[in-house]
C-alpha positions in Angstrom: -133.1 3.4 170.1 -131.6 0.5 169.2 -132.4 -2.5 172.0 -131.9 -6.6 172.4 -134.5 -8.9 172.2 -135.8 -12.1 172.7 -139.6 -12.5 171.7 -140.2 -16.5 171.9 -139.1 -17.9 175.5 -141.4 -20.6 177.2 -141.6 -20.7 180.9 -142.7 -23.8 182.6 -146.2 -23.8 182.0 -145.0 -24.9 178.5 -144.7 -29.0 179.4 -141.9 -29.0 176.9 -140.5 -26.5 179.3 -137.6 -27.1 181.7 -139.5 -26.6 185.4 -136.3 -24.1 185.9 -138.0 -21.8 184.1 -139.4 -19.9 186.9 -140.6 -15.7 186.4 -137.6 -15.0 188.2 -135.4 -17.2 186.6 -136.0 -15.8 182.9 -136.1 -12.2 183.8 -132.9 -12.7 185.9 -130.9 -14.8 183.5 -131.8 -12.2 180.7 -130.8 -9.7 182.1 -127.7 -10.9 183.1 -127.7 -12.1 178.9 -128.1 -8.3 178.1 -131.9 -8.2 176.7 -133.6 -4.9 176.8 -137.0 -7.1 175.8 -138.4 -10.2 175.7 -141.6 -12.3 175.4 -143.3 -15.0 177.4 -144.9 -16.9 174.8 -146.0 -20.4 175.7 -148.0 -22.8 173.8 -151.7 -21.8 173.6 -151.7 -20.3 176.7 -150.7 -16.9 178.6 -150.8 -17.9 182.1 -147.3 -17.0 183.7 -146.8 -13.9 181.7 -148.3 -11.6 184.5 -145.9 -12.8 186.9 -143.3 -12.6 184.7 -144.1 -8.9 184.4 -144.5 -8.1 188.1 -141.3 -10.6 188.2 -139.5 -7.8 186.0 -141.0 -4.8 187.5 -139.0 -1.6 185.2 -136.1 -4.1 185.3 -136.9 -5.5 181.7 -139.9 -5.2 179.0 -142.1 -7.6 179.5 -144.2 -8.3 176.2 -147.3 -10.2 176.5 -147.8 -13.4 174.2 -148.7 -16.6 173.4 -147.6 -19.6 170.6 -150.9 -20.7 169.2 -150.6 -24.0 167.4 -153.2 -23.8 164.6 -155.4 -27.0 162.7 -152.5 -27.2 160.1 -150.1 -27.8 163.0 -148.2 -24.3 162.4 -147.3 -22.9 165.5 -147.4 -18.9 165.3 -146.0 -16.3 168.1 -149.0 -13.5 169.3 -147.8 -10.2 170.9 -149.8 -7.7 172.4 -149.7 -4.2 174.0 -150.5 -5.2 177.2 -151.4 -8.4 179.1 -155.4 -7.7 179.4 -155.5 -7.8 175.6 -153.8 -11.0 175.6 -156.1 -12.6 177.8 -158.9 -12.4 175.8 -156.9 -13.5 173.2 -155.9 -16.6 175.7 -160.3 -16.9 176.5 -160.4 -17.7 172.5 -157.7 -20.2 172.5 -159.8 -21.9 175.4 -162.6 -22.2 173.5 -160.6 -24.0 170.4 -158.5 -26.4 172.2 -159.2 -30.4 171.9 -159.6 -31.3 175.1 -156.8 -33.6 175.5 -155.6 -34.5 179.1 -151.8 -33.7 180.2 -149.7 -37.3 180.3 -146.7 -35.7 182.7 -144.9 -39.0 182.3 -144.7 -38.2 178.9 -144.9 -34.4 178.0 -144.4 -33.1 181.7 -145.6 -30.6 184.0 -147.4 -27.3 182.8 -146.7 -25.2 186.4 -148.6 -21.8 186.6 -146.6 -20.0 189.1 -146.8 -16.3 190.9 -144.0 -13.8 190.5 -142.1 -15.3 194.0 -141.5 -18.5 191.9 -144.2 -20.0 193.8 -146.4 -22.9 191.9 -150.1 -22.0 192.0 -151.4 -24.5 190.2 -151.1 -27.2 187.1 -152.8 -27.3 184.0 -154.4 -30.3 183.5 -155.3 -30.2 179.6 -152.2 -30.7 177.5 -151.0 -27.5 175.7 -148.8 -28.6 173.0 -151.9 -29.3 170.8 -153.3 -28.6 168.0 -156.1 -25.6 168.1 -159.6 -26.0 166.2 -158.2 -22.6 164.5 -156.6 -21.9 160.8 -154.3 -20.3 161.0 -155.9 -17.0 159.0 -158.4 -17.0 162.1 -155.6 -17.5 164.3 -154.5 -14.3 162.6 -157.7 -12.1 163.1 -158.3 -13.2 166.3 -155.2 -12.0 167.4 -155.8 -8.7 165.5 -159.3 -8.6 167.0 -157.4 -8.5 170.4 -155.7 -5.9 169.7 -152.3 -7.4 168.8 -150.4 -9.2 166.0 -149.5 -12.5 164.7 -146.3 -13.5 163.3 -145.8 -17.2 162.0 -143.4 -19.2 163.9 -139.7 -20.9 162.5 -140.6 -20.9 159.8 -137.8 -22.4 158.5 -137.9 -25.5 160.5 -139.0 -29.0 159.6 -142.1 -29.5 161.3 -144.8 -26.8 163.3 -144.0 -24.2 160.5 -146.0 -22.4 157.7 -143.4 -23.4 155.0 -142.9 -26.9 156.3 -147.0 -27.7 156.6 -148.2 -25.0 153.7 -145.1 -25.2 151.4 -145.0 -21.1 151.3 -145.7 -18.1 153.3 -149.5 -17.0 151.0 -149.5 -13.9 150.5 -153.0 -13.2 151.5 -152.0 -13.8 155.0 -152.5 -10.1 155.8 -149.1 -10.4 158.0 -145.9 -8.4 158.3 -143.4 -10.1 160.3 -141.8 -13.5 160.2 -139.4 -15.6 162.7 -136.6 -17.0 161.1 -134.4 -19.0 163.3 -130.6 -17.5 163.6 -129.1 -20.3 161.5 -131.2 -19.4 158.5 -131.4 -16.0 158.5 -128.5 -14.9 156.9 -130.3 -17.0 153.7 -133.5 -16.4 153.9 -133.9 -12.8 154.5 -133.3 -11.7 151.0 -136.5 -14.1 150.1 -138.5 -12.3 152.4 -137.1 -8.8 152.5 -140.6 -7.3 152.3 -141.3 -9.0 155.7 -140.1 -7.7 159.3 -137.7 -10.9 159.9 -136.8 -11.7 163.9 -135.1 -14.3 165.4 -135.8 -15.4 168.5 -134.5 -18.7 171.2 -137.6 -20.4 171.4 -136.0 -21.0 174.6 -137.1 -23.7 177.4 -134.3 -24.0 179.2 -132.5 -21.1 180.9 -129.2 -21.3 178.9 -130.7 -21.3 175.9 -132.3 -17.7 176.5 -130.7 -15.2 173.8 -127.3 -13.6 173.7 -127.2 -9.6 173.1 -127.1 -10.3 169.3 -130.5 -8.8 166.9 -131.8 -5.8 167.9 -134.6 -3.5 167.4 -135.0 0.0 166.5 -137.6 1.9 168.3 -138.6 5.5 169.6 -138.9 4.3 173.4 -139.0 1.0 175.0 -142.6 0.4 174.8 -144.8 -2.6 174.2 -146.9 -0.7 171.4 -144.1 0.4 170.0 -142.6 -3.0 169.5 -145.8 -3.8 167.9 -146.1 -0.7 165.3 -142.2 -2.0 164.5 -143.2 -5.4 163.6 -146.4 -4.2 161.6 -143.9 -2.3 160.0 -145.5 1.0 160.9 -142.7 4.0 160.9 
């Protein structure tokens, strides 16, 4: 079953985040793009993606996750099977962030919201910071929990495990890789014994994939998404 995708979409609880970027508003707006899947994945945090998935209802695939930022500054995307699992992955986050306050002046507002679109509350520490946690606990954690990790852009210039560790080492224990869509044509022969995605990183609605890379599955599960990023046939 071959289906669309988009695993790395912020909602508004990212403060890099447009504020349009309501439930509703990303499960809408990708369905109308075509997507069979996406993820909520916002920086160090998973607190929209339940009403993103009572937003979707059987409408869309929901799959549960997060963008941990780790000590070395490498941002890296955590899935999960369901959203119970990623909450305790979220409780570990907690207890590594630096407690630095939100400036909304300057990084903006981080809006938990229920699946009517409604705001519910703000977070008040800033999110787009840099966790007490390597990036190979990072890793395990999110292992622990019962998902996967898979290192961010990491083609870009900044927040990525080439840019801030000069290569992808190999003791990692990791099977997948984001590449963004303008490098992937190049890079995927380099790293053709990874699982390579590509993804929006969307925070603004438009931005939200086009139909383009898909997936091949066996049904249109969350575990299943998993087993085909950890490679598992």
């Amino acid at each position: 079953m071959e289906l669309y995708y988009d695993l790395h979409i912020h909602s508004a609880l990212s403060p890099c985040g447009d504020n349009d970027m309501t439930p509703n508003n990303i499960v809408n707006m990708s369905i109308i793009k075509g997507l069979d899947i996406i993820a909520v994945t916002d920086h160090n945090s998973c607190g929209n993606v339940r009403a993103v998935m009572k937003a979707a209802g059987d409408r869309l695939l929901v799959i549960p996750g997060m963008e941990v930022e780790t000590s070395e500054e490498i941002h890296v995307v955590c899935y999960f099977k369901n959203i119970e699992d990623a909450e305790k992955m979220w409780e570990i986050v907690k207890s590594h962030m630096n407690n630095i306050k939100n400036r909304e002046e300057i990084y903006g507002e981080q809006l938990y919201m229920n699946e009517f679109d409604e705001v519910t509350a703000k977070e008040e520490l800033l999110l787009v910071s840099a966790t007490t946690m390597s990036i190979y606990e990072v890793i395990k954690y999110a292992k622990d929990c019962g998902g996967i990790a898979v290192p961010a852009h990491i083609d870009r210039s900044s927040y990525s495990v080439l840019a801030n560790l000069g290569t992808v080492p190999e003791d990692l224990n990791i099977k997948a890789l984001e590449i963004t869509k303008r490098n992937r044509a190049k890079l995927e022969s380099e790293y053709k014994n990874y699982r390579i995605i590509s993804n929006s990183d969307a925070h603004y609605l438009e931005d939200i994939s086009e139909p383009e890379f898909t997936i091949n599955i066996m049904s249109k599960t969350a575990e299943n998404v998993l087993r085909y990023l950890c490679k598992i046939e």
